[in-house]
Structure formats: structure tokens, C-alpha cells
Legacy VTK file of the C-alpha trace (Angstrom):
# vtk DataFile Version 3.0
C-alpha trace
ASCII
DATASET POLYDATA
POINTS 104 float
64.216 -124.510 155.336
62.324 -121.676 153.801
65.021 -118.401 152.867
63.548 -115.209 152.103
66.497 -112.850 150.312
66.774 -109.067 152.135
65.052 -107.669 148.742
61.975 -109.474 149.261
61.765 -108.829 152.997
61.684 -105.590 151.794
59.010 -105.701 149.210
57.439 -107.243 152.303
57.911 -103.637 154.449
56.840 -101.907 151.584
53.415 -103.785 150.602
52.660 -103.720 154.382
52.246 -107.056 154.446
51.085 -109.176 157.394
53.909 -110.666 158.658
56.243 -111.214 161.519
60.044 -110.300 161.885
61.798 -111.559 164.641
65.544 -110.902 165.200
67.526 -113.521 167.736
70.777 -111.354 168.148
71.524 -110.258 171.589
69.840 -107.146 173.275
73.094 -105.416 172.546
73.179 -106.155 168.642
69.762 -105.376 168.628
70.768 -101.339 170.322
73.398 -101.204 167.894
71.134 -101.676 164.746
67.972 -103.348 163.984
65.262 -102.990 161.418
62.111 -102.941 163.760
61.998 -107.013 164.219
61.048 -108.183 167.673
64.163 -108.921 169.590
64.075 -112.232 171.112
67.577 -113.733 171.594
68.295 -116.941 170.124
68.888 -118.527 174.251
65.417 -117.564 174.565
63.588 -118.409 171.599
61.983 -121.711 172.787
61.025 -120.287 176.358
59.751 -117.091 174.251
57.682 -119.349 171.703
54.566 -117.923 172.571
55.656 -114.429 171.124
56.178 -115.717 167.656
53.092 -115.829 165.455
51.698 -119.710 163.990
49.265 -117.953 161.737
51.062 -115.647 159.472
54.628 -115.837 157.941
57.325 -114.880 160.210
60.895 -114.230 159.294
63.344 -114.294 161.477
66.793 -113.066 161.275
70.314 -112.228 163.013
73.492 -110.827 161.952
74.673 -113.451 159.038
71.907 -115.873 158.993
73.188 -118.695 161.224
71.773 -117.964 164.725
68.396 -117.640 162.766
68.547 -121.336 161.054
70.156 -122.551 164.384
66.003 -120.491 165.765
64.082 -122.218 163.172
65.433 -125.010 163.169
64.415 -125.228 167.209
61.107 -124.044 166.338
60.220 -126.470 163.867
60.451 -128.939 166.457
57.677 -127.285 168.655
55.629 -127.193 165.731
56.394 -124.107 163.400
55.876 -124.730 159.755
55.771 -121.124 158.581
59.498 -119.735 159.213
61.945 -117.976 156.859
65.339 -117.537 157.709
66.558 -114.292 155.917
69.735 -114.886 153.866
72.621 -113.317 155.153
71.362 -110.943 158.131
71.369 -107.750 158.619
74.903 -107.372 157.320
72.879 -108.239 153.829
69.994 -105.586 154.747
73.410 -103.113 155.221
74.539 -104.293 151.910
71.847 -103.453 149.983
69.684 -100.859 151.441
71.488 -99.127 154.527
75.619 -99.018 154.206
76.047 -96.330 157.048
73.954 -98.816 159.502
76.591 -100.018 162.352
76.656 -103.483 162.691
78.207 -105.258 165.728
LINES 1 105
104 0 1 2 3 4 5 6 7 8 9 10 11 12 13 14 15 16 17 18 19 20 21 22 23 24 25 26 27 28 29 30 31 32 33 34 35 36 37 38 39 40 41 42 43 44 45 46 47 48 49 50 51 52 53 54 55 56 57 58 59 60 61 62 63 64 65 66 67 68 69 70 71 72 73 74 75 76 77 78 79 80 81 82 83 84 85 86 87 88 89 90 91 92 93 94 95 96 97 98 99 100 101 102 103
């Protein structure tokens, strides 16, 4: 599985690059804090498949990094071959760029 770390997301945000960022935490997590993914909840990722982009990279993410492998690893298996998970979440985005963000 493909990782992407929260620096080069970033680099990512800043190049306006043509990519997709999907984030599987619950419609509550994503309220609390997000950094402008798409929010489709990891229960709902396979019946929301059709959202998520085959022809450009997507990176998905949650809060640590484990609902988003637990995603990809569903998506592979419909066909995806151009996921990265982002290492560590959003509590890693916090970390680095954003330590007043709240965090559920």
C-alpha cells in the first residue's frame, strides 16, 4: 500500500496539484476538524465508490491512518490502483502544520 507522509500532502495543496483527498472519519470528526477532503465515512466507502476518482491520485485519510488502510484496502478490491493512505491522520497534519486544530 502506497503512504504519502502529511508533508508531501502538503506540497501537494501547495503546487495545486490534481488530486483527490478523501477523509473516511465520521460526519462528526469531519465538523470537528478537517482539511477540505471529501467526507465519505469508511461504512460507506464501497456504496460511495463512484465519488472517488480512478484517474488521478487520491489520498485518503482519517484520524491515525487505520480506518484509511482498512478504505483502501476495500477499494483495491473493486479495482483502485491509485490510493495513498496518509501516514498518521490528521492528528499528524495537527502535528506538523496546525497544533490548535481540535481533533476528536
Amino acid at each position: 500500500m502506497k503512504e504519502i507522509t502529511v508533508e508531501e500532502l502538503k506540497a501537494k495543496i501547495d503546487n495545486n496539484e490534481d488530486f483527490q483527498l478523501i477523509d473516511v472519519r465520521e460526519p462528526f470528526e469531519y465538523e470537528t476538524s478537517h482539511i477540505n477532503g471529501e467526507n465519505i465515512p469508511l461504512a460507506e466507502v464501497i456504496l460511495e465508490q463512484g465519488k472517488i476518482a480512478k484517474d488521478k491520485p487520491v489520498v485518503v485519510h482519517c484520524r491515525s491512518g487505520k480506518r484509511s488502510m482498512q478504505a483502501i484496502l476495500l477499494l483495491e478490491r473493486e479495482g483502485f490502483d491509485n490510493l495513498a493512505n496518509l501516514k498518521g491522520g490528521i492528528l499528524a497534519w495537527r502535528d506538523a502544520f496546525d497544533p490548535d486544530m481540535q481533533v476528536y
